[in-house]
Structures are given as C-alpha cells and as structure tokens.
C-alpha positions in Angstrom: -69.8 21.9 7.5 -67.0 23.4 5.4 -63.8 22.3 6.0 -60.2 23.3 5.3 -57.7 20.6 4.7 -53.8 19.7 4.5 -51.9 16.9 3.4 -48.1 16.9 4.0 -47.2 13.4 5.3 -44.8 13.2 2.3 -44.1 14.7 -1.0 -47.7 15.6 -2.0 -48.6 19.5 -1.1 -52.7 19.1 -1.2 -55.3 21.4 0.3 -59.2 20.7 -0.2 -62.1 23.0 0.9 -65.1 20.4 1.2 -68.5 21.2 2.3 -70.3 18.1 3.8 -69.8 15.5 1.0 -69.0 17.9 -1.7 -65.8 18.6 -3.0 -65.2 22.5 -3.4 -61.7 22.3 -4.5 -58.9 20.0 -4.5 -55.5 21.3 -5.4 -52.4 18.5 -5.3 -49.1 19.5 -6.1 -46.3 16.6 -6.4 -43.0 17.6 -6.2 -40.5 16.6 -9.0 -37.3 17.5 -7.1 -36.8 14.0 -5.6 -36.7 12.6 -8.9 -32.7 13.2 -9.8 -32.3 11.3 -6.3 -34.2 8.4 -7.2 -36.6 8.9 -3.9 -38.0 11.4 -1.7 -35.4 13.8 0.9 -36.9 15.0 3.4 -35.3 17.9 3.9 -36.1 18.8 0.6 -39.9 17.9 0.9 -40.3 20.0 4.0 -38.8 23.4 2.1 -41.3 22.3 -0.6 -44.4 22.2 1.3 -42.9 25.7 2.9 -42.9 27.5 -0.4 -46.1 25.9 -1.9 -48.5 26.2 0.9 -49.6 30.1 1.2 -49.3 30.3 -2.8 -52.1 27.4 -2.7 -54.0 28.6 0.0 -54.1 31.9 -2.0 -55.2 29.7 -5.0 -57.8 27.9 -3.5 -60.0 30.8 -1.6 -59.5 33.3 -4.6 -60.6 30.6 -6.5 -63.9 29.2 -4.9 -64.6 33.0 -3.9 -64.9 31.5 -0.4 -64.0 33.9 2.0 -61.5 32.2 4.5 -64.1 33.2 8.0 -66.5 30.7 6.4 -64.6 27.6 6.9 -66.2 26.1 10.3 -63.3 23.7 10.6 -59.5 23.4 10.0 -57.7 20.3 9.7 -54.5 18.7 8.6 -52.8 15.2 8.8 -50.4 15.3 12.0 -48.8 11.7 11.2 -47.7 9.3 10.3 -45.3 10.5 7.5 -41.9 12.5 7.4 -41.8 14.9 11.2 -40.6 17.5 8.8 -43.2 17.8 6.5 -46.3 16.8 9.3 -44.5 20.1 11.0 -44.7 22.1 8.1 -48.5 21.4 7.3 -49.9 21.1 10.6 -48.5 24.6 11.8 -49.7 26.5 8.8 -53.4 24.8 9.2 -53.0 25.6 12.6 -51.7 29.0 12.0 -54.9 29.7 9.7 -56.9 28.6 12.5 -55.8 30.7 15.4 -56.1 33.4 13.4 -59.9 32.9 12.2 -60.6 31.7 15.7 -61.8 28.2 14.3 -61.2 25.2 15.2 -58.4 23.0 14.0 -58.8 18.4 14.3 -55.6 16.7 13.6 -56.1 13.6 11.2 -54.4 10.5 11.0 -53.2 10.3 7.7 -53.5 6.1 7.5 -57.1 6.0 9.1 -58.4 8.7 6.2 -57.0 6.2 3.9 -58.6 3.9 5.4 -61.9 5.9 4.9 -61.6 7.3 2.0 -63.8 4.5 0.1 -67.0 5.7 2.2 -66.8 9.2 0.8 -68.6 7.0 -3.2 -69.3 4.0 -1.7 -71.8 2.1 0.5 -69.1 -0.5 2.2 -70.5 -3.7 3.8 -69.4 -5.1 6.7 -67.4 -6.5 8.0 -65.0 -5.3 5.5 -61.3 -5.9 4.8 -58.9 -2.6 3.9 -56.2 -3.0 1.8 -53.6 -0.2 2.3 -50.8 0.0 -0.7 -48.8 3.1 -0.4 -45.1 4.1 -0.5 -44.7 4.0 3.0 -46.9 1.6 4.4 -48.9 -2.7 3.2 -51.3 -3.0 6.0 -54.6 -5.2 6.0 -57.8 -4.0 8.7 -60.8 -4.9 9.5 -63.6 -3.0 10.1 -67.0 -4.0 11.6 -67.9 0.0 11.5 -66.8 2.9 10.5 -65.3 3.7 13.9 -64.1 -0.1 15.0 -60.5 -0.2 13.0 -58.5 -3.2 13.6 -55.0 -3.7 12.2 -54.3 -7.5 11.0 -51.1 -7.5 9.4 -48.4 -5.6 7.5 -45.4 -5.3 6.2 -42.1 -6.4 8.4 -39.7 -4.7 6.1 -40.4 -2.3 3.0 -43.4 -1.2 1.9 -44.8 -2.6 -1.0 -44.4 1.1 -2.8 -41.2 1.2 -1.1 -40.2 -2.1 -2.9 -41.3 -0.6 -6.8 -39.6 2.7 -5.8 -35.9 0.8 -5.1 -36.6 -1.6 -8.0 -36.8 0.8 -10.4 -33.7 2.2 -8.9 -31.8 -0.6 -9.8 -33.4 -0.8 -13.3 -31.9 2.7 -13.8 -35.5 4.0 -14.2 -37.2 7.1 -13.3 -38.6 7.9 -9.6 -41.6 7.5 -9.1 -40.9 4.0 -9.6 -44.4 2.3 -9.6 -45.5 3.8 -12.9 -42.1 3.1 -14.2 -42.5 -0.8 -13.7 -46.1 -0.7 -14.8 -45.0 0.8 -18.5 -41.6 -1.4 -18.4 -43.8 -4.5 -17.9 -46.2 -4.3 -20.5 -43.8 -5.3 -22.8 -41.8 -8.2 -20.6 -42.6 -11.9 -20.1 -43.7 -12.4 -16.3 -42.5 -15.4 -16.2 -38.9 -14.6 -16.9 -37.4 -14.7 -13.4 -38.9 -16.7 -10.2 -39.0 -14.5 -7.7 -39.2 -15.5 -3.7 -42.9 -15.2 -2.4 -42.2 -14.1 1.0 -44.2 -14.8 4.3 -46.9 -16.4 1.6 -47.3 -19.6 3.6 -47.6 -17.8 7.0 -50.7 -18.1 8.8 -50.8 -14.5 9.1 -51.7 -11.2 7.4 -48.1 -9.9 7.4 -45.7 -9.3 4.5 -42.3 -8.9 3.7 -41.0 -7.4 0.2 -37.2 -6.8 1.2 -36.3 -10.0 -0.3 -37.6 -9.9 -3.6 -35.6 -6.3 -3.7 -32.9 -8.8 -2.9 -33.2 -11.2 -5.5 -33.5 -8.4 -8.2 -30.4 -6.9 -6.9 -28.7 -10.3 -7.4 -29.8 -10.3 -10.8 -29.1 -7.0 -12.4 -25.5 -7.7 -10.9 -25.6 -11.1 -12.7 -26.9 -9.5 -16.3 -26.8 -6.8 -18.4 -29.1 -4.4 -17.6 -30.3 -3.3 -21.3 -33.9 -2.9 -22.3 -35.1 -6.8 -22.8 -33.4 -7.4 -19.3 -35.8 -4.3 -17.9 -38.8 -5.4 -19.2 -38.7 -8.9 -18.2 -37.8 -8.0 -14.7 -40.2 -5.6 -14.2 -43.4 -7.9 -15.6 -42.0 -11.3 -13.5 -42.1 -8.0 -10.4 -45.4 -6.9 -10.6 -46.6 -10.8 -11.3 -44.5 -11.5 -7.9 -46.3 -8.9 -6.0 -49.7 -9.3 -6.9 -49.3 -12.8 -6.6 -48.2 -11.8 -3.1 -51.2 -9.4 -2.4 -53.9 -12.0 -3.7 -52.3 -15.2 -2.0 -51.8 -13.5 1.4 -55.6 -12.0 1.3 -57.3 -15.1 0.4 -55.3 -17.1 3.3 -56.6 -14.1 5.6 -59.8 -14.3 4.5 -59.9 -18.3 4.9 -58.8 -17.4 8.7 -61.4 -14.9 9.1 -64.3 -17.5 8.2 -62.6 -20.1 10.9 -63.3 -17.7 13.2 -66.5 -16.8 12.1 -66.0 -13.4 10.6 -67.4 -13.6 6.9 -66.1 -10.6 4.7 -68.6 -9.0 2.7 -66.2 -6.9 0.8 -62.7 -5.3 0.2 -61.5 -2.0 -0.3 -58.0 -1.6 -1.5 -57.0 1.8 -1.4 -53.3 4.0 -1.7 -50.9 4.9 -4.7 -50.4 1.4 -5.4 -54.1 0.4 -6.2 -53.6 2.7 -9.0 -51.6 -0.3 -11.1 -53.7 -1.7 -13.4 -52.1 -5.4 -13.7 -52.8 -5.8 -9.7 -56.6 -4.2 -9.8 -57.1 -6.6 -12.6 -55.9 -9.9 -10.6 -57.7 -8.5 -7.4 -61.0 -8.0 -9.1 -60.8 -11.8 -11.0 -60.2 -13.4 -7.8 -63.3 -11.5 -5.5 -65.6 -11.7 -8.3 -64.8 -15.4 -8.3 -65.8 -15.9 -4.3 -68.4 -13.0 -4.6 -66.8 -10.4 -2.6 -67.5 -7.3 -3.8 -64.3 -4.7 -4.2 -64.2 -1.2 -3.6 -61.9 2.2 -4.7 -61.6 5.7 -3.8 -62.6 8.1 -6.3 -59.2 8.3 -8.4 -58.1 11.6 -6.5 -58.4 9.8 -3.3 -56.0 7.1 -4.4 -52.3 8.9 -3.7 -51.7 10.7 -0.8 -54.8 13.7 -0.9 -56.0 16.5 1.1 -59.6 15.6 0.0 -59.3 12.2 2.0 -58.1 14.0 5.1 -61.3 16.4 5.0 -63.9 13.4 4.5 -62.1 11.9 7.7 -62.8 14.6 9.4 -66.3 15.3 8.2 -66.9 11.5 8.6 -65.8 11.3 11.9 -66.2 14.7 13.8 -66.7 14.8 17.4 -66.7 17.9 19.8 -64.0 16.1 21.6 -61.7 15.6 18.6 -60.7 19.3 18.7 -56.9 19.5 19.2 -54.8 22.5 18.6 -51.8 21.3 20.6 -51.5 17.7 18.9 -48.3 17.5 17.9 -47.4 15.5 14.9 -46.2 11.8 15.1 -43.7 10.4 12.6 -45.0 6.8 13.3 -48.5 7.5 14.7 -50.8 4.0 14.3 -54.3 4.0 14.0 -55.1 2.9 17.4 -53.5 5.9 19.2 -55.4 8.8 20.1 -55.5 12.3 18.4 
C-alpha cells in the first residue's frame, strides 16, 4: 500500500509518501516566522502551510518519479491541533484525493504519536506512552495496538508549552526547548527550588503552570544576565524531569496494585528529543528493568511519516472518511 500523507496540526508543513513500512520520502518544513513573536500565530501558520503545500507536493512526486495515480491511499491529520492549519492540510489531501478518485482516512494526530514507536520497534505489552509535545503531556496505556487508554495529563500547560514561555522570559529564542537545553549545559541545577507540582498526587496528571510561575517571580526579582540564564534554565529542565520520572514511577507503582505489570515505555514527541531527560528516563527503567522505546528521530516532532504509519498500521475499510471534518481538540477515544 502506498500512501500519501499530511501533517498540519501546527507549524510543521510535512508530507511523506510511504509504501508499507518503507519510507519513500519525507519532506518537513518548520516555519521560522513565529520566531520574532516568541511562539506560534495561527494565522500565520495557516498562510504558511497554504504557500508550502503544492510547492512540496510538486517536490515530493517529481522527486520519487512516483506518478501521483499510484498512491492507493490519501491521508492527513484532521485534529487535534490549530482548526486553521487542520483546515488547510486536510482540504488539500482531500483535494488530491477527489481528484485521483482515491480514497482519503483522516488521522488523529495524538494517536500516530502514539504509534509511531511500532513503525522500529517490537513494543511489549502492556506498555506505557509518554506523550511530550508543545501542545500536549499525556500518559496511555496500551494492552494492543488498537486498545488506547488515556491515564493522565496535563491540567494546565503543556510541558513544551512550559519550555516555550520560559525561554520567553529568559529573553531566548523561540523554539524554546532547544534554547534551555544549550542554556543549561552550562548552569548549576540546583540553583533555584522549583515547585514539583501534582508530584504527590495519586494520579497520572500534571501541572507545569506553576513552575512558569515561580520563574516569572524570579527573573522579576534578578537580573536577567547570562549566569542568571543558565542557572535557571539547568534547575528547569532538573525540575521537569524530576517531574516526568517521579510522576511515572508513582503510575507505575499504581499500575502493579492493580495488577497491570508494564513491560515497557515509549516516550515519544518534540520533547523526548532533550538529552538531559532521555538520560534520567533511561537510568531509572534500566534500574527496574523496563525496557524504553523511541521513534526513529524523524518521528520525534510533529511528522507526516508518523501520520502515514498510523494509517498503514491501522487501516480498515470502514475508516474511509472524506467528509471528517477536522477537530481542534479531537481526543483519542473519539471516532474518525
């Protein structure tokens, strides 16, 4: 099966042709406009993926000298994500697909996250998700490939959401993740004590907003020069992935009171892509044996390579849809 995808739940323009588990081509395109505004305007992002899409698509056939009547199936993520942008991708896969006379499967752009460690990986279950992205910290469990159970997220900000606004207020550059990462290198972690939120919860939910807070508080309360930066941005990352780690071991201890033994982990999204928090997460699982899983590294950020192994893994006669129309805050549970 070769299969046409589009990711535009965001900022990321990304088509991939894939034919059953290869990848033909995979073209991403990250837009740098939203960087003089210190985060991403949807507006903006929508008139992006407008003017990027048919120069890519061109790109991408004339490329693979795959004529476009090949593809057997079109697809595209249709939510969650910014309506504008879902809009903007979803109709021009769609588009494409009327006009071939193919059929078109609407993806949930969480659930292909979710999936995207099967595409280099044999996963053992049941196994725990860790989803770490700009817009969304969730935790699922999976007993198959099909049986998807949300546990816990975020009540407030994202956990990207949280490095994005920090580096705000550290004057750095947007994207803030990498930002922090560099910054902290050269910081002492344990500068500034940081609020661990929800950590003593009996639940998989977390809640960043008030470590945004306490950093606010602070660079009002200092100058913000270079030692100031560092230091804030190493006791940060500690703070988070002292979050992440805490929260998934307490999960995990509530998990084997109920008689569901994890077998492994998969932690997947932009944010997995920090090397400080891979390194803390693989420690503590190779300490309890658990074993830990990634996407390949061009699954990590938002992809369209993700959203055609969803829909390769996953496709059903009955998950045709041409009139889907794209969700804003679509959950995994819902039907496409």
């Amino acid at each position: 099966m070769l299969v046409f995808a589009c990711e535009t739940s965001c900022d990321e323009t990304s088509l991939c042709l894939m034919e059953n588990k290869n990848i033909v081509e995979h073209i991403i395109y990250s837009q740098e406009i939203h960087s003089k505004f210190g985060g991403v305007v949807p507006e903006l992002a929508s008139r992006s993926h407008l003017e990027e899409l048919q120069e890519m698509t061109i790109k991408i056939f004339s490329k693979t000298n795959i004529e476009p009547e090949k593809i057997d199936v079109f697809t595209a993520t249709c939510g969650p994500g910014l309506i504008g942008s879902l809009l903007v991708g979803s109709t021009f896969t769609k588009s494409l697909s009327m006009s071939l006379n193919k059929p078109f499967i609407p993806i949930n752009h969480l659930e292909a996250h979710v999936l995207s460690t099967s595409f280099n990986n044999n996963i053992n279950y049941p196994h725990l998700v860790l989803l770490l992205t700009g817009g969304h910290t969730q935790i699922y469990l999976m007993n198959n490939s099909n049986n998807i159970e949300l546990l816990g997220e975020s009540i407030d900000d994202a956990v990207g959401e949280a490095f994005d606004k920090t580096a705000k207020m550290l004057k750095l550059s947007y994207p803030g993740g990498k930002e922090i990462e560099k910054m902290a290198k050269k910081g002492d972690e344990d500068s500034f004590n940081l609020p661990l939120p929800l950590v003593n919860e009996e639940n998989f939910n977390f809640s960043f907003s008030g470590i945004k807070t306490a950093i606010n508080l602070l660079t009002k309360t200092n100058e913000i020069d270079i030692k100031f930066i560092r230091n804030v941005s190493a006791s940060f990352q500690k703070t988070i992935a002292k979050l992440i780690t805490t929260k998934l071991i307490r999960g995990i201890d509530i998990l084997n009171n109920k008689n569901v033994f994890i077998k492994s982990i998969s932690v997947v999204g932009g944010v997995a892509n920090n090397m400080y928090i891979k390194n803390k997460l693989e420690n503590l699982f190779d300490e309890r044996n658990i074993k830990l899983y990634y996407p390949i590294k061009e699954m990590m950020s938002d992809n369209a390579a993700m959203i055609a192994w969803a829909c390769i893994k996953n496709y059903r006669e009955d998950k045709k849809n041409i009139f889907f129309k794209p969700q804003p805050r679509l959950k995994i549970k819902d039907e496409l």
